[in-house]
C-alpha angles and dihedrals in degrees: 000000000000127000088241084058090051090047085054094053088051089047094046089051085047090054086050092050095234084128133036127224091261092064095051096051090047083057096052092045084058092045087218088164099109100017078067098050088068095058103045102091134167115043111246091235087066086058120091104173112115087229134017140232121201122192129183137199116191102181118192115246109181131132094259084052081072109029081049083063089231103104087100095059088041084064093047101045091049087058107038079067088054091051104045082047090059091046091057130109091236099048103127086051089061131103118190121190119176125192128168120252081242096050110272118137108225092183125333117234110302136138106314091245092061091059115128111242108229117234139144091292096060103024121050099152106211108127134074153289112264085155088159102042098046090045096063089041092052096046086047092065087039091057092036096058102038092053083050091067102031088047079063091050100264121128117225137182124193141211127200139194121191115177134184143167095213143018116271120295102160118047127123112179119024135047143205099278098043087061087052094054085064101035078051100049091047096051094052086066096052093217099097134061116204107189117169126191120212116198110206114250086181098258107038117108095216098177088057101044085056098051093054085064088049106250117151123255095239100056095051120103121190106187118195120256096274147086094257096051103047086044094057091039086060091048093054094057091041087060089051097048089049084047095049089042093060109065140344082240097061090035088060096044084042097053090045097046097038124205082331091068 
């Protein structure tokens, strides 16, 4: 797919008015046209299910991840999603896409048993903390790909998990508000959850952070510093992608209740 394609998704989605002009200008200041390209996966026509699920990990790789000594839980709880998604009713109607919180493309979408398992070979956290930058970017792939398929008259919803261990260092491009213009415009079409896990560093605000980037309050989790915690956060939002996956109807009271429904 070319990047013009992937601008013409974003410009499809624009004419619908799933999103607003402000979302498209904080796209284009990222340039996410061929990054995406890279995530997007499995062509719709190699997809049989009547309706689609995407769900997105965006697992923080940066250096603190590792000296932290939780690189390790961050693999397993990465793929402990993995495991209770293939376990669920609705798994041939599930898309997973993973890319790093620095760029790295783990797997692009594709059927959820064809999802790559994370583990010392393929995630060595050591780098830094572009949370803006890699968001938009994230979201962008997100949009792109669902309008692809609605644009073929299927309807998707999506779920996403961004974690970090610390607020943004590295961006370059995008801020804070420019992330919520797009976490806003997807949740006004209720078709899309946007969680994000902050791992305290000791010092971030990550509720706040967040919040900034216009995620909602209840679909925020802020483990503790330590194996258990960060276990049990993973499993939270595991519970909540089998639940969306099952039915429009739990994905709706879902959205609405957040990692309390």
């Amino acid at each position: 797919m070319s990047k013009n394609t992937v601008n013409n998704l974003f410009q499809s989605a624009n004419e619908q008015g799933d999103i607003s002009d402000g979302a498209m200008q904080a796209l284009q200041v990222v340039d996410v046209g061929n990054q995406i390209q890279e995530g997007l996966g499995v062509s719709v026509d190699d997809v049989t299910a009547s309706e689609v699920v995407l769900v997105t990990i965006m697992p923080d790789d940066s250096g603190s991840i590792r000296f932290s000594g939780n690189a390790q839980v961050v693999r397993d709880g990465h793929n402990l999603v993995i495991d209770a998604l293939k376990q669920s009713k609705q798994q041939d109607a599930i898309l997973a896409h993973n890319r790093y919180l620095n760029g790295d493309v783990l797997y692009e979408f594709c059927t959820i048993d064809q999802a790559i398992k994370m583990d010392s070979n393929n995630y060595d956290p050591g780098l830094g903390t572009p949370l803006y930058d890699q968001t938009v970017l994230l979201l962008g792939t997100v949009l792109a790909k669902t309008q692809e398929f609605a644009d073929n008259g299927v309807p998707v919803r999506t779920v996403t998990l961004i974690i970090t261990d610390g607020g943004d260092q590295c961006s370059n491009r995008a801020t804070p508000s420019m992330v919520k213009k797009l976490v806003e415009d997807m949740l006004r079409t209720e078709n899309h959850i946007i969680a994000a896990m902050g791992i305290d560093d000791g010092y971030t605000d990550f509720r706040q952070v967040f919040e900034e980037m216009g995620i909602p309050d209840n679909w925020i989790l802020t483990p503790g510093n330590n194996e258990s915690e960060i276990r049990k956060a993973f499993q939270v939002f595991s519970q909540s992608a089998v639940r969306v996956s099952q039915s429009a109807q739990n994905f709706s009271q879902t959205a609405i209740g957040g990692f309390g429904a």
